[in-house]
C-alpha positions in Angstrom: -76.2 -76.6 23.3 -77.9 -75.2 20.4 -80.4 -72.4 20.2 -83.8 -74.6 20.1 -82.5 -76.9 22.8 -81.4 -73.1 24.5 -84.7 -72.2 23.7 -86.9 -74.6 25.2 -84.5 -75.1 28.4 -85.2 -71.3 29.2 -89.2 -71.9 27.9 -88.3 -74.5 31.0 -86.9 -72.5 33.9 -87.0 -69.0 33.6 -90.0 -67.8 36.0 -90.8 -63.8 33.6 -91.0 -62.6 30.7 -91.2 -59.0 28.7 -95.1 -58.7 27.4 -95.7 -55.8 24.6 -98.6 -55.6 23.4 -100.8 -52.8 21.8 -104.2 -51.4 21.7 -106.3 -51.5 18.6 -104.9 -47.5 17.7 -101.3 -49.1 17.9 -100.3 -47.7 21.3 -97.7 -50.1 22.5 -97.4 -51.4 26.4 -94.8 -53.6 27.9 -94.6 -55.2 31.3 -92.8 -58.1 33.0 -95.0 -61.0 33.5 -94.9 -64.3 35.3 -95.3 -67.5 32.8 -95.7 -71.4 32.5 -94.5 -73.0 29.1 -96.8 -76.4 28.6 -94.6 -77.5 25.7 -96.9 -75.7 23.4 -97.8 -72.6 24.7 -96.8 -70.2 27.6 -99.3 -69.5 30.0 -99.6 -65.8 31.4 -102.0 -64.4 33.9 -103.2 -60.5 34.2 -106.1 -58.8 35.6 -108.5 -58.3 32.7 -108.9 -54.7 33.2 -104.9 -53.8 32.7 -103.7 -52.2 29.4 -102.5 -55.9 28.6 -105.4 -57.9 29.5 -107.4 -55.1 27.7 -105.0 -55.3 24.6 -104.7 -59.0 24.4 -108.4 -59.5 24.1 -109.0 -56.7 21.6 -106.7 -57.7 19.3 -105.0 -61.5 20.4 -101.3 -60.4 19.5 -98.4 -60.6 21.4 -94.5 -60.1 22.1 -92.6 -61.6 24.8 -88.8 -60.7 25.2 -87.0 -64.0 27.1 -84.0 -63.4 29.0 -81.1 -60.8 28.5 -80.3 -58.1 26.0 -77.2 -60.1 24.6 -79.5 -63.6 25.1 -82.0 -63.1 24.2 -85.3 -65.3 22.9 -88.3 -62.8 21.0 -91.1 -64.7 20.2 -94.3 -63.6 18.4 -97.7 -65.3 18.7 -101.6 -64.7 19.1 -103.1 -64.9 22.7 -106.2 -66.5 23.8 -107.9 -65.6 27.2 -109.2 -67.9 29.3 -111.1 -67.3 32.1 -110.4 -69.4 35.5 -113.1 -71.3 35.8 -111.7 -72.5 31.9 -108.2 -73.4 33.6 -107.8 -77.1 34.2 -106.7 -77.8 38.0 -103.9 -79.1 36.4 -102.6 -76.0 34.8 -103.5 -73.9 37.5 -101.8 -76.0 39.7 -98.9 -75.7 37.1 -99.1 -72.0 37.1 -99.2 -71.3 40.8 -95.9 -73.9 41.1 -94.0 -72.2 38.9 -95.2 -68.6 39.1 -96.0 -68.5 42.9 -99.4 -66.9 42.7 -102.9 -68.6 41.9 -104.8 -66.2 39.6 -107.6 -68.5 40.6 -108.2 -66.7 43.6 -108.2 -63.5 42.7 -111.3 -61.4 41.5 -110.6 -59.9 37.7 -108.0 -62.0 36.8 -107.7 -63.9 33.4 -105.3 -66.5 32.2 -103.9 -66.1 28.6 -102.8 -69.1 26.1 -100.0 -67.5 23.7 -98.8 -69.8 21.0 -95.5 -69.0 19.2 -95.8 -68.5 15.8 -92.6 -67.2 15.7 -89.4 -67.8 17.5 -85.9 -65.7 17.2 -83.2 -66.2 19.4 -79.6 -64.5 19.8 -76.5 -64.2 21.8 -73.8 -62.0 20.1 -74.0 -60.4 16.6 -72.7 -63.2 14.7 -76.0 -65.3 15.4 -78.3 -62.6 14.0 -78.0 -64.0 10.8 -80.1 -67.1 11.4 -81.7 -66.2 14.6 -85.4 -67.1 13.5 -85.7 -70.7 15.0 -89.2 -71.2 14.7 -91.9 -69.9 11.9 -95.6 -70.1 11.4 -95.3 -72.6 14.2 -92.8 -74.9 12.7 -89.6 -75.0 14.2 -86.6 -74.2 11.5 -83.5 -76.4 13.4 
């Protein structure tokens, strides 16, 4: 299997993620989140008033690790919020499936809309050579 068809397969199954993000003065935060990937964008839910629901709305960017330290999938994007009542029943549906848990229903929550705009994935040292997969949104293999 190669490392987009890796990629997307884990995009697929895997139920968390690693989220840093950082506030406006650079002060980094990371926390494991749940996630839904629609085959553009993953889908992650937080209470608006955490460090990352604060950072992601003040300044849209984002890093999520994907899976293990020796395979492992970084990708870099911007982050939209949307509020529930934005959320087609359909992707909250989606959301609750996959992540067990309908932000929907709960007061303060907000749904975020990360698109990649950059993709690197690695197992072992000899892939870090060419383990950007994806740029400005275009996938590279």
């Amino acid at each position: 299997m190669n490392r987009k068809q890796d990629t997307l397969r884990r995009l697929e199954e895997d139920e968390d993620v690693w989220v840093a993000s950082a506030d406006p003065d650079g002060n980094p935060y990371l926390v494991p989140l749940s996630f839904l990937w629609d085959g553009a964008a993953l889908i992650l839910a937080t209470l608006g008033s955490t460090p990352t629901g604060r950072n992601l709305r003040a300044t849209g960017r984002i890093r999520i690790g994907l899976g293990l330290t020796r395979d492992v999938v970084m990708i870099d994007g911007s982050a939209e919020p949307l509020h529930p009542d934005e959320v087609s029943d359909e992707l909250g549906d989606a959301f609750l499936a996959k992540a067990h848990f309908d932000p929907r229903k709960l007061d303060g929550y907000l749904y975020f809309r990360v698109v990649p705009t950059r993709i690197q994935a690695w197992g072992e040292e000899y892939e870090l050579k060419d383990r950007e997969i994806l740029r400005n949104g275009t996938w590279l293999i």
